[in-house]
C-alpha positions in Angstrom: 0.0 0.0 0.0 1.8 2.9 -1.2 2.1 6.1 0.4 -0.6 5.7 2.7 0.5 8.2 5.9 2.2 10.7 3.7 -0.9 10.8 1.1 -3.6 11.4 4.3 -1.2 14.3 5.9 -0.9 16.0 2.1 -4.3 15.5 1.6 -5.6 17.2 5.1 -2.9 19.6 4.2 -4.5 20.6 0.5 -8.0 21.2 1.8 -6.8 23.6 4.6 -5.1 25.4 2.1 -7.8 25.1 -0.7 -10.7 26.2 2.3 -8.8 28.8 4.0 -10.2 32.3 3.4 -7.2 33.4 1.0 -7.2 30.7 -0.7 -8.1 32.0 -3.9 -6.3 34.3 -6.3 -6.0 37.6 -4.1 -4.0 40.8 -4.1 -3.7 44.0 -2.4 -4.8 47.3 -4.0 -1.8 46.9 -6.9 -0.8 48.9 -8.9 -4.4 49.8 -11.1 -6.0 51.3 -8.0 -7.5 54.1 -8.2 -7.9 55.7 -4.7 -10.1 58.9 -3.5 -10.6 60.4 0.3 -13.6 63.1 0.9 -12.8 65.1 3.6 -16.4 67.0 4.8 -16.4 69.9 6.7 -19.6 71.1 8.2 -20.2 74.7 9.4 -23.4 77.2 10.1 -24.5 77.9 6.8 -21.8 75.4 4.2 -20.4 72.7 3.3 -17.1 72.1 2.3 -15.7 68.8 0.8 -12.0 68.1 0.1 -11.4 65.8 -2.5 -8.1 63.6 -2.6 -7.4 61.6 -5.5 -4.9 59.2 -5.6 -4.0 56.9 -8.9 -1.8 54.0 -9.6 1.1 53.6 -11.6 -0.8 51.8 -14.6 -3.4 54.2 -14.7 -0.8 57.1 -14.6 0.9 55.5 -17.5 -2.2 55.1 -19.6 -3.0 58.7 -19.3 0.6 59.7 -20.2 0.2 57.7 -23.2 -2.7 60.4 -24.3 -1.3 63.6 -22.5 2.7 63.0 -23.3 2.7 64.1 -26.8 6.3 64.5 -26.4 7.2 61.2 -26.1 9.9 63.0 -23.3 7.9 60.8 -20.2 7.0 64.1 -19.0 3.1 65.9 -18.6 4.0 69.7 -18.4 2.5 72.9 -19.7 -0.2 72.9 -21.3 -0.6 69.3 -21.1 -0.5 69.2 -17.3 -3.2 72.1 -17.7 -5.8 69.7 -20.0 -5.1 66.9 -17.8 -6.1 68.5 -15.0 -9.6 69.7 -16.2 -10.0 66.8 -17.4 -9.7 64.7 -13.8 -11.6 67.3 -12.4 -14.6 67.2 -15.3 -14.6 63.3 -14.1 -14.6 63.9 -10.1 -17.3 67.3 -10.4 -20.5 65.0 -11.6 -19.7 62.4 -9.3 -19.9 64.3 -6.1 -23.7 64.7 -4.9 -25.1 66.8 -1.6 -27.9 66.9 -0.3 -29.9 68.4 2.7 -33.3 68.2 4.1 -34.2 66.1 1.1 -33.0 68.7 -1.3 -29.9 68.7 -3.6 -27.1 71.0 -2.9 -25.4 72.3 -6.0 -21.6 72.4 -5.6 -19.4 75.1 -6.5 -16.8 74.9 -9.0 -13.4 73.3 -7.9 -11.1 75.8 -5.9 -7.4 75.3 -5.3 -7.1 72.1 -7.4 -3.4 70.9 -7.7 -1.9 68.3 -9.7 0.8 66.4 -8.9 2.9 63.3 -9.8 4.9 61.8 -6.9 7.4 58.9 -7.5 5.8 55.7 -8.1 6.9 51.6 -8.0 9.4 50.6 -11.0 10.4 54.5 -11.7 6.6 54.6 -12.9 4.8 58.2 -11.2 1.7 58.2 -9.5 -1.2 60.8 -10.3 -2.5 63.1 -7.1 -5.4 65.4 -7.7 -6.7 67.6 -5.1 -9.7 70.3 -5.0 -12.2 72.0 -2.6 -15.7 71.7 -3.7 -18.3 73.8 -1.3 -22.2 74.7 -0.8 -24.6 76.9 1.1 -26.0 75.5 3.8 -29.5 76.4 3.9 -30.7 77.9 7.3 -32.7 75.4 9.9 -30.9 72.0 8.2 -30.4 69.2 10.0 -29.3 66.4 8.2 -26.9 66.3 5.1 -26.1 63.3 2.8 -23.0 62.8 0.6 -22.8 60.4 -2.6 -19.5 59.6 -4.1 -20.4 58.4 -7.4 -16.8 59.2 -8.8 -14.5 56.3 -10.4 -17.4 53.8 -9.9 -15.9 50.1 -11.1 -12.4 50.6 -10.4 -10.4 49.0 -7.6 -9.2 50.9 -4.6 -9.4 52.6 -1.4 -12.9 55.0 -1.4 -13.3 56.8 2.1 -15.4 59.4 3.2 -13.8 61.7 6.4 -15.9 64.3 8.4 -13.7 67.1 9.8 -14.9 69.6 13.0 -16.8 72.7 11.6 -17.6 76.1 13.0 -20.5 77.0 14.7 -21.9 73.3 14.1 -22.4 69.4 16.6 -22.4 66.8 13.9 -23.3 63.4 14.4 -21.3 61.3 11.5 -22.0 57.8 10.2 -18.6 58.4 8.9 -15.2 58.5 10.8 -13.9 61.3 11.8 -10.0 59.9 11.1 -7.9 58.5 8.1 -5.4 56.0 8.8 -3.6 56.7 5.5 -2.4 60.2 5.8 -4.4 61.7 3.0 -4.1 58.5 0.2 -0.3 59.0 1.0 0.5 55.3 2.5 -2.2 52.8 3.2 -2.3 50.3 6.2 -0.6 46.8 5.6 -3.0 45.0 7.1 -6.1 46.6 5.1 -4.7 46.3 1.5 -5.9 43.3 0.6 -9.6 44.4 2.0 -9.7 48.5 1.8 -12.8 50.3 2.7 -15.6 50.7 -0.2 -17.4 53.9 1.5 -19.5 56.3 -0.7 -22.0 57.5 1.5 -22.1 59.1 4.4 -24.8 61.2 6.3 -24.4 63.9 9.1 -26.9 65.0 11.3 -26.4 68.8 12.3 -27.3 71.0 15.2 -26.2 74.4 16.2 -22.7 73.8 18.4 -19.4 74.9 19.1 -17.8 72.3 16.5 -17.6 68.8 18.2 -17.6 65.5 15.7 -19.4 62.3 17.0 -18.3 59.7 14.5 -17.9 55.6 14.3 -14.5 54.3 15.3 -11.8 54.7 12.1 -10.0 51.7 11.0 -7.0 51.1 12.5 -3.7 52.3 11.4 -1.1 49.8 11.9 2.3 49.9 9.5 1.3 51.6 6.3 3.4 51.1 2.9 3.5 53.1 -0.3 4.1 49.9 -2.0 0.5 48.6 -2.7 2.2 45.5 -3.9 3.6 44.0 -0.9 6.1 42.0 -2.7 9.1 44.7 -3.5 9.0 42.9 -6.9 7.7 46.5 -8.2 10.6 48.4 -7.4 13.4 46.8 -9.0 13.5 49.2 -11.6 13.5 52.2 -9.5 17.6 52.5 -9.2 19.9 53.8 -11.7 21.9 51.7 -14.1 22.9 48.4 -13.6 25.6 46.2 -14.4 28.0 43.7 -14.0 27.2 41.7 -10.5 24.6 44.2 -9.4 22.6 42.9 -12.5 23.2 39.3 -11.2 22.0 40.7 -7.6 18.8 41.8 -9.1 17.7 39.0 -11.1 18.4 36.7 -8.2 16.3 38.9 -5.6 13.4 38.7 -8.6 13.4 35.3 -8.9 13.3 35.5 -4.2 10.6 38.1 -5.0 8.6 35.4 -7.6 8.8 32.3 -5.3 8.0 34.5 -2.0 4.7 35.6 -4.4 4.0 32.1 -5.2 3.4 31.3 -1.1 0.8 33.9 -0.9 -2.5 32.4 -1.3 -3.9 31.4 -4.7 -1.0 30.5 -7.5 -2.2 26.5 -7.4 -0.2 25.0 -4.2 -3.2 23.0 -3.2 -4.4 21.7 -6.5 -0.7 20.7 -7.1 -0.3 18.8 -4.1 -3.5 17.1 -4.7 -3.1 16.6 -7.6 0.2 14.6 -6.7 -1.1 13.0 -3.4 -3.7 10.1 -5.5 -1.0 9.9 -8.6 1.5 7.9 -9.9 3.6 11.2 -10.3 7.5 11.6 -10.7 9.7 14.4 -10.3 9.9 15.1 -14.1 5.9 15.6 -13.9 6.7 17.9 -11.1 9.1 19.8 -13.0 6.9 19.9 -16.4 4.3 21.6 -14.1 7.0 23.9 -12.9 8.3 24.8 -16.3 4.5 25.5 -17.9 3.6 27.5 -15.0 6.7 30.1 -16.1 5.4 30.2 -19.5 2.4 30.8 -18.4 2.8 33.7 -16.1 5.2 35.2 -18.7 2.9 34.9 -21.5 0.4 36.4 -19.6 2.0 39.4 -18.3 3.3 40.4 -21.9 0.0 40.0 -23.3 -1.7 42.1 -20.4 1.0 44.4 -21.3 0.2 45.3 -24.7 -3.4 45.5 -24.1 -2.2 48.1 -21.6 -0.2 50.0 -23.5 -2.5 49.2 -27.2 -6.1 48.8 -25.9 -6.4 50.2 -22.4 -9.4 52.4 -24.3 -11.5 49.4 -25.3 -10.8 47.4 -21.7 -8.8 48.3 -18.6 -6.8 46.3 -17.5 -7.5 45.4 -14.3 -11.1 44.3 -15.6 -9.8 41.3 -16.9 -8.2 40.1 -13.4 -11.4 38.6 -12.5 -12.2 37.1 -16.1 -9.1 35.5 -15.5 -9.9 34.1 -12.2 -12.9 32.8 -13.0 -11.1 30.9 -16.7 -8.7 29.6 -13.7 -11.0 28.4 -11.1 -13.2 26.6 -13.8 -10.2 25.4 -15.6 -9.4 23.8 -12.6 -12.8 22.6 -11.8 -12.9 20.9 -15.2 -9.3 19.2 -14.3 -10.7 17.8 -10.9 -13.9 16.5 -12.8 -11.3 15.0 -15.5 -9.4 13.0 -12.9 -11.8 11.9 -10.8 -13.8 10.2 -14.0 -10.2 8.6 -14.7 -9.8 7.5 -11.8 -13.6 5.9 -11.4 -12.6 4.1 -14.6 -9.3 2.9 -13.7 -11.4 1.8 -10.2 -14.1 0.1 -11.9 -11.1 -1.9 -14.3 -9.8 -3.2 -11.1 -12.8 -4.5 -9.3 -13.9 -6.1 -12.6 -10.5 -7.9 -13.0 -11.1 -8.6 -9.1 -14.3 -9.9 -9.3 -13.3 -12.3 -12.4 -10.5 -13.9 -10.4 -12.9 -15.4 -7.5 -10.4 -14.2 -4.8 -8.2 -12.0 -3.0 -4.7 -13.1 -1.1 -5.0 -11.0 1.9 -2.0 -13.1 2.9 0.4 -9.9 1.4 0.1 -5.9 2.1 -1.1 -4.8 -1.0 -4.0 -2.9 -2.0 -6.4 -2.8 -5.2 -7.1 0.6 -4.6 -6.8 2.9 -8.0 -4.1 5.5 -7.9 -4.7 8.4 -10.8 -2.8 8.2 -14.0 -1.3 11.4 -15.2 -1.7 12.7 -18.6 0.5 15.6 -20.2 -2.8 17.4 -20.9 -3.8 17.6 -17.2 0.1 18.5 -16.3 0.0 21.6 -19.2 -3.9 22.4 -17.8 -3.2 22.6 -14.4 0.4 24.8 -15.2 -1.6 26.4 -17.3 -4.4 27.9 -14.2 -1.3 28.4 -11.7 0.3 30.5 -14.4 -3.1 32.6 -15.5 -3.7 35.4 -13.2 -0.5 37.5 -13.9 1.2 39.5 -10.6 0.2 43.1 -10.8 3.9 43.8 -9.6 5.2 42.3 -13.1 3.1 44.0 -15.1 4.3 47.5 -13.6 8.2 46.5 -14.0 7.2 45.7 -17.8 5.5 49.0 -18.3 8.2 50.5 -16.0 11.0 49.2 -18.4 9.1 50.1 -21.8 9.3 54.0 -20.4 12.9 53.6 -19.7 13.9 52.1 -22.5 15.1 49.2 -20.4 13.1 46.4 -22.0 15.4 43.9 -22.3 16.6 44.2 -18.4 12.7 43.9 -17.9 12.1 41.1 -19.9 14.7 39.5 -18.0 13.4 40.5 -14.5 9.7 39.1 -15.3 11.6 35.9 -16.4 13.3 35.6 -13.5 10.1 36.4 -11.2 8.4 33.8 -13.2 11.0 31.0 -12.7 10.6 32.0 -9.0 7.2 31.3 -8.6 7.7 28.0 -10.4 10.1 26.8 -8.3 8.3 27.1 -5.1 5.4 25.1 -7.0 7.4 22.8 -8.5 9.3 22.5 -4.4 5.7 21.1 -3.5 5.0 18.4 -5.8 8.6 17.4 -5.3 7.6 17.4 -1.5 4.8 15.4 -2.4 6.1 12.8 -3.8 9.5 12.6 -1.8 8.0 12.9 1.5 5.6 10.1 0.1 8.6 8.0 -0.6 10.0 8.9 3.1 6.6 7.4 4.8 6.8 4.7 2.5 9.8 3.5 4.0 9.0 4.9 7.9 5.3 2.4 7.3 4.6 3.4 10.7 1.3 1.6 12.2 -0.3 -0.1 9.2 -3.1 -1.3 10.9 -4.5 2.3 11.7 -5.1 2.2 8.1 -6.9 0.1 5.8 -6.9 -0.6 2.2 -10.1 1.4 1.9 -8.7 4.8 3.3 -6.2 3.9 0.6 -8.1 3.1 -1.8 -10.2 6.7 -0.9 -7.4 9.1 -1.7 -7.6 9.4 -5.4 -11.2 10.2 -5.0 -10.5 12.3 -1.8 -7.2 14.1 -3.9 -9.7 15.0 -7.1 -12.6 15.9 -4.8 -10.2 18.7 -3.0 -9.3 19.8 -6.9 -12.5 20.7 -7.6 -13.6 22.0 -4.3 -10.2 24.5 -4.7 -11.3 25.1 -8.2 -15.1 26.4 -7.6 -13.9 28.6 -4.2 -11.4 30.7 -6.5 -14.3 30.7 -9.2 -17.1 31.9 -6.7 -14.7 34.3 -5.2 -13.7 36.2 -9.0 -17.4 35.7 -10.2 -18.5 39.1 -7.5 -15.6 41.2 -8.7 -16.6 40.7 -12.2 -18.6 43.8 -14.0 
């Protein structure tokens, strides 16, 4: 009975990892985000709202694309002028008071700056600011405030109330912002940032105290929406000579660090492995398409990024990807456990025909999985999908430096990195199989029919990791 300890650990193993809440495909705000902070301010007889926006490296480049007709990497002059109205003509319509029932018309943005402060992978980021205001009218008590503005895109959306003159206010909003103004964001909340685009106020005469919900909580913030460093390799000068060798060997670190992050196909890997007859060349095969994979698809996510960003952004397709990845994966778990029934069915018919069993040797009938170079390639193939964010920005990050070779290179290397950690846990599949196999420690705790359960148990946790990372992309797709 082959493997029998090690393939029951392995197994309990892949389902905690393929039921645990991040087990699907997940990543912090990245580098499409699109952040924006309302600060409200109410006082006897206005309101005044300070708008923060805050955009991504990706987004920033697209718009340089349009507004850099220099080609020089630089928005200046008259450009910076147009792009300015332009932000501002999309954040005016979006912002909506309202107070005792009534709408509030908002004045025309005051003060609005414009600003591009240093991004990941020597890409800028866009910061917009502006002061929008409104009378007030006499006797109101209760004020509401829409933010309509950048609907569909990822990010961080807050709403802040500020202390006003002459004014109590009782917020359904809190009354602090753990990010500094969109200027570094919370570790902890990255991954789940606030989505808050209403807020209402209630007002009474006062000498300016806030009543407001607890904020969230601070913690270490980052200007690296990433979290994996991978971003910022291109952020130094030149590079040459053993200093190049440094960086593709901390991109391939930063690629298999990535890879142990939820998602990337670690459990359907290992269970994939745990009811096979699998080797360490399959392991490696699966290793090898999985960099193929990732690199093909941060290339091709490149060019629609710098080509078609106007017919689809980007960051859209992350969830169509997921979900082509989950049910990619369900269709592989469905795939193996009909081979496997087969193979099963083969056994106990060749069984039946012989009239007998020796139960007189340790050997089991149970069916173990065949593999098939078309499951290896499909399930390389749905590790490999969903492209890191952090990889696209060092491609885009080398096209504006005219460093696309080095970035080439880099994405490579990342790739290989994240292969190797999956590839490191087939190979510990089927080693540490190899190492029970020899340990056999107390046989009679399990049967031939536990056994005989794993290739069915190993293609029931496939498709069980399969349909959480496709139910979890289906809601962010739209």
């Amino acid at each position: 009975m082959r493997r029998r300890v090690a393939a029951l650990a392995l197994a309990a193993g892949c389902l905690a990892g393929a039921l645990s809440p991040g087990g699907a495909v997940a990543h912090p705000l990245g580098n499409f985000s699109v952040n924006h902070l309302s600060q409200v301010r109410i006082s006897a007889g206005r309101v005044e709202v300070h708008y923060i926006l805050d955009q991504a490296e990706i987004p920033t480049f697209q718009e340089a694309q349009v507004y850099d007709r220099d080609g020089d990497g630089a928005i200046a002059g008259a450009e910076r002028v147009a792009l300015l109205r332009q932000k501002l003509a999309e954040i005016a319509p979006g912002l909506s008071l309202r107070a005792g029932g009534r709408s509030l018309p908002l004045s025309p943005p005051r003060g609005a700056t414009l600003s591009f402060p240093p991004g990941q992978g020597g890409l800028a980021l866009t910061r917009v600011e502006a002061d929008f205001s409104a009378s007030l009218p006499a006797g109101a008590r209760r004020v509401e405030l829409q933010d309509g503005t950048y609907e569909g895109r990822v990010g961080w959306k807050a709403i802040e109330v500020r202390p006003g003159a002459g004014t109590d206010v009782r917020s359904s909003v809190p009354a602090s912002d753990p990010t500094g103004g969109l200027r570094a964001y919370p570790v902890d909340l990255l991954s789940s940032p606030p989505d808050q685009r209403e807020a209402t106020f209630a007002v009474s005469p006062g000498s300016g105290r806030v009543s407001a919900p607890p904020g969230l909580e601070g913690g270490p913030a980052t200007t690296d929406r990433a979290q994996d460093g991978f971003a910022g390799a291109l952020a130094s000068g030149d590079t040459h000579g053993f200093l190049l060798v440094f960086l593709f060997l901390a991109a391939c670190g930063w690629g298999a660090l990535h890879a142990l992050a939820p998602g990337h196909g670690k459990s359907m890997v290992a269970a994939y492995l745990v009811g096979s007859r699998g080797t360490p060349r399959h392991a490696l095969i699966l290793g090898l398409t999985v960099t193929v994979t990732h690199t093909a698809a941060v290339f091709a996510l490149g060019l629609i990024t710098l080509f078609a960003s106007q017919y689809i952004l980007p960051e859209d397709l992350y969830p169509w990807l997921g979900v082509a990845s989950g049910l990619m994966v369900v269709a592989i778990g469905f795939a193996v456990m009909r081979s496997r029934f087969l193979r099963w069915r083969r056994l106990r018919a060749t069984a039946t025909g012989d009239g007998h069993h020796d139960h007189g040797h340790d050997h089991s009938h149970a069916p173990e999985g065949e593999i098939t170079m078309r499951t290896l390639l499909a399930l390389g193939v749905s590790g490999g999908a969903v492209p890191c964010p952090s990889a696209l920005v060092v491609l885009i990050g080398a096209i504006s430096q005219h460093r696309l070779g080095l970035g080439m290179g880099l994405i490579l290397a990342f790739s290989v990195g994240l292969a190797a950690t999956l590839t490191a846990v087939g190979l510990a599949v089927l080693y540490g199989g190899r190492l029970m196999q020899r340990l056999r420690p107390e046989r009679r705790l399990l049967g031939g029919r536990v056994a005989g359960a794993l290739p069915a148990l190993s293609s029931t946790l496939i498709i069980l990791a399969g349909t959480l990372i496709t139910l979890r992309a289906i809601p962010q797709v739209g």
